[in-house]
ZAKE-688607 format. One record per residue (C-alpha): x, y, z. Coordinates in nm, 2 decimals. Example, Ala and Ser with C-alpha at 12.3 -4.5 7.8 and 13.67 -1.06 7.14 Angstrom:
<pts>
       x       y       z
    1.23   -0.45    0.78
    1.37   -0.11    0.71
</pts>
This chain:
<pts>
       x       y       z
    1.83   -3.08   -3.40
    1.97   -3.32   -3.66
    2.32   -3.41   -3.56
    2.61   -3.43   -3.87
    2.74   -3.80   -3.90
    3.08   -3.74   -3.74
    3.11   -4.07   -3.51
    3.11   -4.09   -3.18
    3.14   -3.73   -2.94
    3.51   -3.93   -2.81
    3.68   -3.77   -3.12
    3.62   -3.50   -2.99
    3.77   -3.55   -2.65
    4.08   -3.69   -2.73
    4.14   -3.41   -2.94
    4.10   -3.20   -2.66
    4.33   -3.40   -2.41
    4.56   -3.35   -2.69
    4.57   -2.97   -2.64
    4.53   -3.02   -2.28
    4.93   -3.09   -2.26
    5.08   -2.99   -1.93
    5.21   -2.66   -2.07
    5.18   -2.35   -1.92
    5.00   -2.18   -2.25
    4.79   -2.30   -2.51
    4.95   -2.33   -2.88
    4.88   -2.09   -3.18
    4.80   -2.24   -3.49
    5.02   -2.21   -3.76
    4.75   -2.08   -4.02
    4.43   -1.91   -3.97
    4.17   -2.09   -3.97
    4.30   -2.43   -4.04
    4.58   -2.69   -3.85
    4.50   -2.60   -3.55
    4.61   -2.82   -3.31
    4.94   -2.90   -3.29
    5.00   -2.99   -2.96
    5.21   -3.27   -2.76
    5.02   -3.57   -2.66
    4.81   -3.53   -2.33
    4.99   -3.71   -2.01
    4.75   -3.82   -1.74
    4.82   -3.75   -1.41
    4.90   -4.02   -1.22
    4.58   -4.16   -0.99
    4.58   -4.08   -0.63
    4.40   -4.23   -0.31
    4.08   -4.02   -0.31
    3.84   -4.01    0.00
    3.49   -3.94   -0.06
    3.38   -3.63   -0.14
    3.09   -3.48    0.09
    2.76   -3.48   -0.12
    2.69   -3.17   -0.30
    2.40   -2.96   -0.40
    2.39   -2.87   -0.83
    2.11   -2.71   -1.03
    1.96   -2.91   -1.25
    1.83   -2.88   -1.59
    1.46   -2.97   -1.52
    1.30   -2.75   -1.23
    1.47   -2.49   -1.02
    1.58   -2.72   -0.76
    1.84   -2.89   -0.60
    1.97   -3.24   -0.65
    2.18   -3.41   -0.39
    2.44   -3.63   -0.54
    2.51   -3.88   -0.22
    2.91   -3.97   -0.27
    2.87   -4.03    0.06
    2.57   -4.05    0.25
    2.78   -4.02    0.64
    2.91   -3.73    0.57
    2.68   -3.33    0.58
    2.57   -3.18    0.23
    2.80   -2.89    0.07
    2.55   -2.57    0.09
    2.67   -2.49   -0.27
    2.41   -2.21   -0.27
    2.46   -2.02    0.05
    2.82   -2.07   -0.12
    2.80   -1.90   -0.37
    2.57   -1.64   -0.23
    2.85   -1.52    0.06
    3.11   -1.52   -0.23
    2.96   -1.32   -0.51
    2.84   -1.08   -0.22
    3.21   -1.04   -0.11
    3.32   -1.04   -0.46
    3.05   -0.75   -0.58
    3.17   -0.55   -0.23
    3.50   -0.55   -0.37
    3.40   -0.48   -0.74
    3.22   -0.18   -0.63
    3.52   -0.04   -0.41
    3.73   -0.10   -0.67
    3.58    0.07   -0.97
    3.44    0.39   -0.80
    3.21    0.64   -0.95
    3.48    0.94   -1.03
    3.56    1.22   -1.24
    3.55    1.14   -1.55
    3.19    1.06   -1.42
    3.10    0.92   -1.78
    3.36    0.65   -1.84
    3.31    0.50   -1.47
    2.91    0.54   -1.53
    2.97    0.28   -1.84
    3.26    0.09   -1.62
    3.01    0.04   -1.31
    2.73   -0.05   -1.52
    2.83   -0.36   -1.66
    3.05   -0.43   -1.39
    2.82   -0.44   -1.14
    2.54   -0.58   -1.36
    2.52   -0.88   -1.20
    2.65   -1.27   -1.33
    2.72   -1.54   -1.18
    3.05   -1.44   -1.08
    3.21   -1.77   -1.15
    3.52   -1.70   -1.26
    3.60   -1.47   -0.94
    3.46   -1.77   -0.75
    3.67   -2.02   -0.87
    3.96   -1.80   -0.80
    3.92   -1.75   -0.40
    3.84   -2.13   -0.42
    4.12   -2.24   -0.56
    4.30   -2.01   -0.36
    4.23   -2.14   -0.04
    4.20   -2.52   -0.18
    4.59   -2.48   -0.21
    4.59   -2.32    0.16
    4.57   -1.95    0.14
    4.35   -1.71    0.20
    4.09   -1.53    0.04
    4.22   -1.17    0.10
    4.51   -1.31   -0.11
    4.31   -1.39   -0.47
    4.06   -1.12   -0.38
    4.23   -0.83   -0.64
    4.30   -1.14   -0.89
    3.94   -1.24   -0.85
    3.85   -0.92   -0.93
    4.09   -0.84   -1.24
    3.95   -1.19   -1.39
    3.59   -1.01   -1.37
    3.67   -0.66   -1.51
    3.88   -0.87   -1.79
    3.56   -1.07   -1.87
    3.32   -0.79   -1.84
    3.56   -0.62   -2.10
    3.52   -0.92   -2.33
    3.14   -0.90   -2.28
    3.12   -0.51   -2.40
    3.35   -0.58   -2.66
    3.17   -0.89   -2.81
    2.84   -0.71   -2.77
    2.93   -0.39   -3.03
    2.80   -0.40   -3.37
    3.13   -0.48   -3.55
    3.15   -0.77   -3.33
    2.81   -0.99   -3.23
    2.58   -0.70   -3.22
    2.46   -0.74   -2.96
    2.12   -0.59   -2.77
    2.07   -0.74   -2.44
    2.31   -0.90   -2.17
    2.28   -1.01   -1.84
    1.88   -0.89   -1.88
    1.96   -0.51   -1.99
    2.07   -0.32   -2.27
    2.43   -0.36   -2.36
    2.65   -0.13   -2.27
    2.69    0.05   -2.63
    2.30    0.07   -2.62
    2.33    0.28   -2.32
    2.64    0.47   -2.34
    2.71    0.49   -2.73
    2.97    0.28   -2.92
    3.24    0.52   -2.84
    3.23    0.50   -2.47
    3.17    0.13   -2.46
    3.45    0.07   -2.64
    3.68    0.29   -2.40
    3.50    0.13   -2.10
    3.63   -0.20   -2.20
    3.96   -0.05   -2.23
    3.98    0.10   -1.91
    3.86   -0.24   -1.74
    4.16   -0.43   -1.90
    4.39   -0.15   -1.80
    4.24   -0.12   -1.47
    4.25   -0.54   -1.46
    4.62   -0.54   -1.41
    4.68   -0.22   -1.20
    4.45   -0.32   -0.94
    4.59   -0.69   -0.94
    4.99   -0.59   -0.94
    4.88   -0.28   -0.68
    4.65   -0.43   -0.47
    4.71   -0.78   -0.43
    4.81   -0.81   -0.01
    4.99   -1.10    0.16
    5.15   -1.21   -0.16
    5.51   -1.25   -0.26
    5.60   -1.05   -0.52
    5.74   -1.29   -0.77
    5.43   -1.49   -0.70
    5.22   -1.15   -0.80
    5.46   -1.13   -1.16
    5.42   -1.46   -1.24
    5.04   -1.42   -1.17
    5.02   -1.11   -1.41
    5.20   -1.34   -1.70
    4.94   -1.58   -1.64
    4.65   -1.37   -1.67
    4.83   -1.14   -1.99
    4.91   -1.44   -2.19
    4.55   -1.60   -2.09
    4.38   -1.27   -2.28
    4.63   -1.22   -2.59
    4.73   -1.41   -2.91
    4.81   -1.73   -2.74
    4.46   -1.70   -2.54
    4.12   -1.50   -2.57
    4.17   -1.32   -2.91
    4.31   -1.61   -3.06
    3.96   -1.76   -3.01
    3.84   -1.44   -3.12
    3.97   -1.41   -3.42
    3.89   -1.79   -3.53
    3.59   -1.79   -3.47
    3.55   -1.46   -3.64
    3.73   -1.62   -3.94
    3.50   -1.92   -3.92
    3.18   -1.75   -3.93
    2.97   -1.89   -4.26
    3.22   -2.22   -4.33
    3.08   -2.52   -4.37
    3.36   -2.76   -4.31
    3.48   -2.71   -4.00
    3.51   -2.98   -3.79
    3.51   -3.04   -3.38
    3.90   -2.98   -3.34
    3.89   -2.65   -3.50
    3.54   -2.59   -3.27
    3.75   -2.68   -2.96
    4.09   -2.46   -3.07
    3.81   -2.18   -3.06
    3.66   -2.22   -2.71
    3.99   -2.34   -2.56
    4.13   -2.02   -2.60
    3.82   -1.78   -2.64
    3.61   -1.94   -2.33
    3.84   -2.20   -2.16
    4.18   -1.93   -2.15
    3.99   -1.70   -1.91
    3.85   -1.94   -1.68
    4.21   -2.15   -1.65
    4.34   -1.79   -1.58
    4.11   -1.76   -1.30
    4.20   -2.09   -1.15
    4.54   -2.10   -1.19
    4.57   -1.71   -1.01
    4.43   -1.81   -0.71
    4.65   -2.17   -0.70
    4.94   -1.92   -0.75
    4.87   -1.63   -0.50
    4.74   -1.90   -0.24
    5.09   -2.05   -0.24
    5.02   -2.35   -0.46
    5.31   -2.59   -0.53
    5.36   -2.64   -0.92
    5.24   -2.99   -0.94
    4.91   -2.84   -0.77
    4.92   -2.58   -0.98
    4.94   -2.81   -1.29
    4.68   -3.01   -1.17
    4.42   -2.73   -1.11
    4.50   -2.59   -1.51
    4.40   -2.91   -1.66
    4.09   -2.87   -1.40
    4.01   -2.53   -1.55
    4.09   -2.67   -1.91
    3.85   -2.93   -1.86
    3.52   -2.68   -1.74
    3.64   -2.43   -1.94
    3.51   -2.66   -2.28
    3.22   -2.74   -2.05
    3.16   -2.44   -1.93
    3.10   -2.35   -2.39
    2.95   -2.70   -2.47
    2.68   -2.59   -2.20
    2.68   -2.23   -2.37
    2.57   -2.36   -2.71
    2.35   -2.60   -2.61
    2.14   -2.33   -2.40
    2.16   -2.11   -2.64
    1.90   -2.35   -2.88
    1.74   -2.51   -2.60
    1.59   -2.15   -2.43
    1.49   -1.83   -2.44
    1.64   -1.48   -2.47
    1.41   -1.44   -2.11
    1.56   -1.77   -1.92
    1.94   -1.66   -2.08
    1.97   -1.31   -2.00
    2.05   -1.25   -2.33
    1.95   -1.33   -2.73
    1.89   -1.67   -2.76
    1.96   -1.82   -3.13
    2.21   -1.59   -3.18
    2.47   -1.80   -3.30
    2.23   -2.00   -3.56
    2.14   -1.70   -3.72
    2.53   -1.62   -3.73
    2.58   -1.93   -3.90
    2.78   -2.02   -3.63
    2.97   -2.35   -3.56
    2.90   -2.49   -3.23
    2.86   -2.85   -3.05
    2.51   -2.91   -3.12
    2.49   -2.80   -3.46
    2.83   -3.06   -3.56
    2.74   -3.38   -3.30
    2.36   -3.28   -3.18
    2.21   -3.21   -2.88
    2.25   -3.55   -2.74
    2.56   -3.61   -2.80
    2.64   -3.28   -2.67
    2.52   -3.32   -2.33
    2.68   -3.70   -2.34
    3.01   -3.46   -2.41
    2.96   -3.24   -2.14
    2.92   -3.51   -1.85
    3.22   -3.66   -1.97
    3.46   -3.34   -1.90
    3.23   -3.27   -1.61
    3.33   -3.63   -1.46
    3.66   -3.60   -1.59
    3.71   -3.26   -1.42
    3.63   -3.36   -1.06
    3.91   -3.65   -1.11
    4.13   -3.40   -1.15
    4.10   -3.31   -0.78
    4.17   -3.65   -0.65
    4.45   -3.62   -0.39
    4.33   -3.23   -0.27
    4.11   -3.24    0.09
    3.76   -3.31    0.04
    3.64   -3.02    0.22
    3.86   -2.79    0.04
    3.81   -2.90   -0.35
    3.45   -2.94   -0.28
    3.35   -2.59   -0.37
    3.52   -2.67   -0.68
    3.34   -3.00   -0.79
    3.02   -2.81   -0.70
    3.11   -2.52   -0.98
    3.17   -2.83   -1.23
    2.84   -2.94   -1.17
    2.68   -2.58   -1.16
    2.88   -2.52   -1.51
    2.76   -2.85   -1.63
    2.40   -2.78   -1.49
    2.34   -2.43   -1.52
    2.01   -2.32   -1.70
    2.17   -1.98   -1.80
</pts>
């Protein structure tokens, strides 16, 4: 794909560091859909002493197989797929007892179903592991883990109904509205986000209670105007333009990709017992492969096919969409992608090894993924 003569793909970034400020929400623009960033400058942290991480196992864009990146060749592999195996397992067990199949049988049919469709589960996963990367235990980010999943499953039904993308297929089955009707979807999305915060004020064990409030802020304002539907409604308001350039793209997947996984982060740093600096740390962390996490997103979504993705490839250049490829290329892209993929795992410099390696494998996985 042709890229658009913009310069170099570094614009780009430091206009993201710019809205990567060390504040605890990210800024609403003034207008709708224009001047969007009006942020303070972005303040690097401060470089710390950093021992090796162990090597770590990431799937690749060519083959299914793993690749081991040797930081250090003395020291054993990180088994990032057994990893992530046990902790989606865990995380689905808990998902299931959460969300039972009750009376009214119909709306917890449609909650279960895509709830339990399957995913990757990374947002849940990068909750426990920040969790316990700041010391605590899983038992103590499990109920955030799994109000950050019923929150993006909501997102998921919502964004798949006809006034919205329209949706057919997700996760490799019909979309919930498909199944259900429009009317149920649209409640079972609602009851998730209800159910998101009652289950994460009412469950959550081990916990402090101011830690639990300032943990339900986090995850409210993460969803709402200064957050998800912000994005929402940009991009919505963006659809057919033709001048819009890469800081209104990233205002758009900060909040409506990037909020949701910082959320997820930032909960488990919280519940664990994380000190604010750490806390700090880990949100510019999530900020980072939280852009990555969409620059991957629209590259796969021109590079493969509604089979490999789970869902309809093409999608958003037949919505006359904006997205990275289509304003810098697919090169450039990618070149984009490595860069807050690199820049991510500094972020983690001065954690233990052992603990934050969980989290540089997810950067890679995000930055590798094939789906």
């Amino acid at each position: 794909m042709a890229s658009v003569n913009l310069g170099s793909w570094v614009q780009s970034y430091s206009n993201f560091n710019r809205v990567s400020s060390r504040s605890k929400s990210f800024s609403s623009p003034r207008s709708l859909p224009f001047n969007l960033l009006q942020t303070q400058p972005f303040s690097p942290l401060k470089k710390a002493s950093f021992t090796s991480l162990p090597s770590i196992s990431c799937v690749l864009t060519k083959g299914d197989i793993v690749k081991e990146e040797e930081q250090d060749p003395q020291k054993p592999g990180f088994d990032f797929d057994s990893y992530m195996l046990q902790k989606a397992d865990t995380v689905n067990q808990a998902l299931d007892s959460a969300v039972s199949l009750r009376d009214p049988i119909k709306i917890h049919e449609a909650m279960r179903y895509s709830l339990l469709a399957g995913g990757k589960r990374v947002r849940p996963v990068l909750c426990l592991a920040a969790c316990e990367l700041v010391g605590g235990q899983e038992s103590m980010a499990m109920p955030a883990a799994c109000a950050v999943e019923m929150v993006h499953t909501m997102s998921l039904i919502h964004d798949d109904l006809p006034c919205m993308d329209n949706d057919d297929l997700r996760r490799g089955k019909p979309t919930n509205h498909k199944v259900f009707g429009e009317e149920i979807a649209v409640l079972a999305g609602d009851a998730l986000l209800s159910f998101a915060f009652e289950h994460l004020a009412v469950s959550t064990i081990g916990v402090t209670p101011s830690r639990i409030v300032r943990a339900v802020g986090e995850l409210a304002k993460a969803i709402g105007t200064d957050g998800l539907v912000a994005g929402q409604v940009v991009d919505i308001a963006s659809e057919g333009l033709t001048d819009v350039g890469l800081d209104h793209l990233e205002f758009i997947h900060l909040h409506k990709t990037a909020a949701l996984l910082e959320a997820a982060v930032v909960l488990g740093a919280i519940l664990g017992g994380g000190c604010d600096e750490d806390v700090e740390k880990l949100r510019e962390f999530a900020r980072c492969i939280g852009l990555l996490f969409q620059v991957v997103d629209d590259i796969l979504d021109v590079t493969k096919s509604s089979k490999e993705l789970g869902k309809t490839a093409g999608k958003d250049l037949v919505a006359n969409k904006v997205t990275y490829p289509k304003l810098m290329g697919i090169d450039k892209s990618r070149e984009f992608a490595d860069k807050l993929k690199t820049d991510a795992v500094l972020l983690l410099q001065g954690f233990d090894p052992a603990k934050a390696a969980p989290l540089v494998a997810l950067a890679n996985y995000i930055a590798y993924r094939h789906n």
